[in-house]
C-alpha positions in Angstrom: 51.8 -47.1 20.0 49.2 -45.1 18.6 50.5 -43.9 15.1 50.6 -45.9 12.3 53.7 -47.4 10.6 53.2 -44.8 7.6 52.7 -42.1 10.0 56.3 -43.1 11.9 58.0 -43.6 9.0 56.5 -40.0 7.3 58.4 -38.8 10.5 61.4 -40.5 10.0 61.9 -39.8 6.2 61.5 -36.3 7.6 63.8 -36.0 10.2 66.6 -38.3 8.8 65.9 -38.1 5.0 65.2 -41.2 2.4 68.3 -43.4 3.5 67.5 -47.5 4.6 70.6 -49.1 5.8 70.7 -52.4 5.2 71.8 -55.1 7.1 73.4 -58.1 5.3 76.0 -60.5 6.7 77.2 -62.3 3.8 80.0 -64.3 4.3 82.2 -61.9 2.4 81.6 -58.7 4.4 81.9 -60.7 7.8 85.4 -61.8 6.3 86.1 -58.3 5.3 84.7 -57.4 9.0 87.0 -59.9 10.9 84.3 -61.7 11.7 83.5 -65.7 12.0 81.4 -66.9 9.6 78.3 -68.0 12.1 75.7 -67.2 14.3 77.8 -64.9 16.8 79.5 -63.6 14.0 76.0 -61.9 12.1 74.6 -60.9 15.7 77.9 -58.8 16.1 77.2 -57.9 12.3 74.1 -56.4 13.0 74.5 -55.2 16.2 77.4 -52.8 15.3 75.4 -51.7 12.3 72.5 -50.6 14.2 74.8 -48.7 17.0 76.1 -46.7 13.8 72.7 -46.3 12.4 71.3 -44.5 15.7 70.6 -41.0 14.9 72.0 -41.1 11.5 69.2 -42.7 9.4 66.0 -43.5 10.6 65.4 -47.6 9.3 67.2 -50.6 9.1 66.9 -53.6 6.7 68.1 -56.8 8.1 68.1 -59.4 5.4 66.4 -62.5 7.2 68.1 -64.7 4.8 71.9 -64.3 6.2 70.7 -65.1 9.7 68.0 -67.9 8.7 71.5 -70.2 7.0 72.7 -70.3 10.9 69.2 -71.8 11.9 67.9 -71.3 15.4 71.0 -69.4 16.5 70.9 -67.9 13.1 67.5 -66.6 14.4 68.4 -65.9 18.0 70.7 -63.3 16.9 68.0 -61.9 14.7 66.2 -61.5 17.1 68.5 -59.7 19.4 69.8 -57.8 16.1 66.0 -56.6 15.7 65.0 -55.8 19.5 68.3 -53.6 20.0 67.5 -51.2 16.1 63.3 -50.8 17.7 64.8 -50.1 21.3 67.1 -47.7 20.0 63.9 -46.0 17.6 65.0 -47.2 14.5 62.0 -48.4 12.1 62.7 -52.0 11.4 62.2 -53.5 7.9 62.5 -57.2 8.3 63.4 -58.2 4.7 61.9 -61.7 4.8 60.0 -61.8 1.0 57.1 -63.9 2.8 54.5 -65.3 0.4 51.7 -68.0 0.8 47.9 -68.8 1.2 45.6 -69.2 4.2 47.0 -70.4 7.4 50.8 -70.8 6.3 50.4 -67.0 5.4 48.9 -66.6 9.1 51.2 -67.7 10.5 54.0 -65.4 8.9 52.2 -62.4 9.5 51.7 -63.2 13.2 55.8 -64.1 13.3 56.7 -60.9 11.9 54.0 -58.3 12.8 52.2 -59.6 16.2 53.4 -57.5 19.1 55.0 -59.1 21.3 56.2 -62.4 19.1 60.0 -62.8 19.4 61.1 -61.5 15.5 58.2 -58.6 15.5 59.6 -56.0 12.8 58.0 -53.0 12.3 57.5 -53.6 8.3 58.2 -57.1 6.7 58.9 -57.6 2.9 56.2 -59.9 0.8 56.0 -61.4 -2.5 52.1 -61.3 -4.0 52.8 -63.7 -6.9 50.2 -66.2 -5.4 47.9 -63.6 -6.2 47.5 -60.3 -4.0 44.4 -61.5 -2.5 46.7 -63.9 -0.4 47.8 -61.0 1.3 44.9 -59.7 2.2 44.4 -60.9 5.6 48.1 -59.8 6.5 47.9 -56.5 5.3 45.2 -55.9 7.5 46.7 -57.2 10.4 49.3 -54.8 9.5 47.2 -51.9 9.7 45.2 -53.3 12.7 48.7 -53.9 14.3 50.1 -50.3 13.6 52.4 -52.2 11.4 53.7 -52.0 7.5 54.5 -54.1 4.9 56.3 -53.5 1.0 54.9 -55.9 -1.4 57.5 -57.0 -4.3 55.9 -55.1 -7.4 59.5 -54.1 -9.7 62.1 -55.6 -8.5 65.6 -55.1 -9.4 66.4 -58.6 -10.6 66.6 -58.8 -14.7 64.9 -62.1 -14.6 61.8 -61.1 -13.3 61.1 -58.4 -15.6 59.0 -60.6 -17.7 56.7 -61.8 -15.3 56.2 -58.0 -13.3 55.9 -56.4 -16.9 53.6 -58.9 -18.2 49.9 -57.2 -19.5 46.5 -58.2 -17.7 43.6 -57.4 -19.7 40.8 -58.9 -17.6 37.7 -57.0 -16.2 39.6 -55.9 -13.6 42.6 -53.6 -15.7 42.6 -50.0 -15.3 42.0 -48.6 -18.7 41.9 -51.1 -21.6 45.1 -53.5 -19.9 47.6 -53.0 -16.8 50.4 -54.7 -16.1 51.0 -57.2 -13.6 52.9 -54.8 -11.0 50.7 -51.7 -11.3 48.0 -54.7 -10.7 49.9 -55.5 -7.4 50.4 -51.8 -6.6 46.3 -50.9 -7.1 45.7 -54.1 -5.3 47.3 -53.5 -2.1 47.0 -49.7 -2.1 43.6 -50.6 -1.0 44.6 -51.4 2.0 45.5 -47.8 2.5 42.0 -46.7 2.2 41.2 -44.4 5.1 45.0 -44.4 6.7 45.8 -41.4 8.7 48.6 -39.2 7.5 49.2 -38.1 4.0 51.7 -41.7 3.7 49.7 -44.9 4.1 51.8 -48.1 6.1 51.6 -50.5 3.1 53.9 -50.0 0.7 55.4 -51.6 -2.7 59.2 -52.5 -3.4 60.2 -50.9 -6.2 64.1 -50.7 -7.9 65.8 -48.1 -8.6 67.5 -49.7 -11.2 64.1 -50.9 -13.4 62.3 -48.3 -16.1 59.2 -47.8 -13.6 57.2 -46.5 -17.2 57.6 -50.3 -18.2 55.9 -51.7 -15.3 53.4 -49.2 -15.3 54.1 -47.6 -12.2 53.7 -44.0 -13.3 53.4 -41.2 -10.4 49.5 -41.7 -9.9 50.0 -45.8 -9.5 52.4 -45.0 -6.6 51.0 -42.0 -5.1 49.8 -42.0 -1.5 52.4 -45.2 -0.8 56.0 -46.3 1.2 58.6 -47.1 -1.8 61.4 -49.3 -0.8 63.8 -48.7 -3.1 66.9 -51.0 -3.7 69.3 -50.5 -6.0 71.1 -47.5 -4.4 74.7 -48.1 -4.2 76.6 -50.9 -5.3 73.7 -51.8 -7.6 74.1 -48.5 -9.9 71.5 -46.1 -9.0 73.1 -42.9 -7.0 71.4 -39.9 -4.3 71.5 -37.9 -7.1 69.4 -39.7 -9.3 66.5 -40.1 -6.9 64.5 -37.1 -7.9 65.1 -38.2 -11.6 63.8 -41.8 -11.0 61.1 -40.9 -8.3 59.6 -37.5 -9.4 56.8 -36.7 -7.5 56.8 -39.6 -5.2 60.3 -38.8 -4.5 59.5 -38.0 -0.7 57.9 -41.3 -0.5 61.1 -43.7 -1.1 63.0 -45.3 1.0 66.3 -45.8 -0.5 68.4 -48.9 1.0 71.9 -49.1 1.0 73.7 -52.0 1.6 77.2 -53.4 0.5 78.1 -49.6 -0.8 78.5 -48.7 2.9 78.9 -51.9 4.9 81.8 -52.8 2.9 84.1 -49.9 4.3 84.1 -51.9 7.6 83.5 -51.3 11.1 85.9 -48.1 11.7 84.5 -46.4 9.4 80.7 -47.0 8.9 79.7 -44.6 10.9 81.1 -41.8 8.7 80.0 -43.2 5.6 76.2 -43.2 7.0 76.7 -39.4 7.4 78.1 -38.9 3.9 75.4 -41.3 2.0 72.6 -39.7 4.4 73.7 -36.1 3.4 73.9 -36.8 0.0 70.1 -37.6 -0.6 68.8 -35.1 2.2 71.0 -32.9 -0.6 68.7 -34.3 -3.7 66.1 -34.0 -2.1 66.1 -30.7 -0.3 68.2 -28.8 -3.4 
């Protein structure tokens, strides 16, 4: 694998457009699936999302919490849920929100982005509110890997607006204060520094749902960097409003999509990929 994770998925927004589905097997979408409510039951989940994902979009987002409740079987079909979306060439975005210092943060990293090791993603999810510098060390395993990561920076949630929109003013603010998730964003953009392609492999979350002028995350923050973007869907925030939200870094996002198309079932979610799919290669192409 010789390109980077930002170079693959600068490929894949292109050929497939912005759309993420994403893959969460919460007990009331296995119910509405005919599904059990167990191990067996979330690999079939996934597996059947990913077989109508194939040529359709081109990433997944398998939230690591609705297999992690089953335990080892819970991670056994993970596994297998993972392994069958790369196999297939779907860019996998493990959604596992790691966060922590030194070696407990080693060890994460090498779970989710070591070649080879039984969950390897191609992208994992991390929270930087231990500091950024915590991730240091796994964002450049990432790179070194050919992997990527999104670091939380505005996240969707109402309750953590206080916190991510919170001013810094220390020595190290852009301009006379910053606020604490264009801090993250700067932070980790550094990582980017030197990355082939015009898209750098680390990346930030950020919701479509949150005013990104009140987190500071303004075009030139953002530039240059993956956006995973939830909030698409059931959440509120439509295709058509992605240019609107996104402007220049529009090309950038990675919209997910979860409950608004998993929740029409198994007949039918093949057809609603296609029509969610087409509606932001629309926004964006129109």
């Amino acid at each position: 694998m010789s390109e980077s994770f930002g170079q693959r998925l600068s490929a894949a927004l292109d050929e497939h457009g912005p759309l993420c589905v994403g893959i969460d097997p919460h007990a009331a979408l296995l119910s509405v699936w005919g599904l059990d409510a167990t191990a067996e039951g979330v690999r079939t989940f996934g597996l059947r999302v990913v077989e109508a994902a194939i040529g359709r979009v081109g990433v997944v987002k398998p939230q690591v919490a609705f297999y992690e409740r089953y335990g080892s079987k819970g991670f056994a079909a993970l596994e297998d849920v993972m392994a069958a979306a790369r196999a297939a060439g779907l860019l996998v975005v493990a959604d596992a929100k790691r966060g922590d210092i030194g070696t407990t943060m080693e060890g994460y990293a090498h779970a989710w982005l070591e070649p080879g090791s039984p969950l390897e993603a191609d992208a994992v999810t991390l929270t930087p509110y231990l500091g950024a510098d915590s991730l240091r060390d796994t964002l450049s395993l990432a790179v070194r890997h050919r992997k990527g990561a999104f670091v939380l920076t505005a996240t969707s949630n109402p309750e953590a607006r206080a916190l991510q929109s919170a001013i810094v003013d220390d020595v190290l603010a852009v301009g006379d204060h910053e606020h604490v998730a264009a801090r993250v964003a700067h932070d980790v953009n550094e990582a980017n520094i030197g990355a082939p392609g015009a898209l750098g492999s680390i990346g930030v979350v950020v919701g479509a749902t949150v005013d990104r002028a009140a987190f500071g995350l303004g075009d030139v923050a953002l530039a240059g960097m993956p956006i995973l973007a939830p909030g698409f869907g059931a959440q509120g925030a439509a295709p058509a409003d992605l240019r609107r939200l996104f402007g220049y870094v529009s090309k950038a996002v990675v919209a997910n999509e979860s409950r608004s198309i998993l929740a029409v079932g198994p007949d039918r979610l093949a057809a609603r990929i296609d029509e969610r799919a087409a509606l932001y290669r629309e926004t964006l192409n129109g």
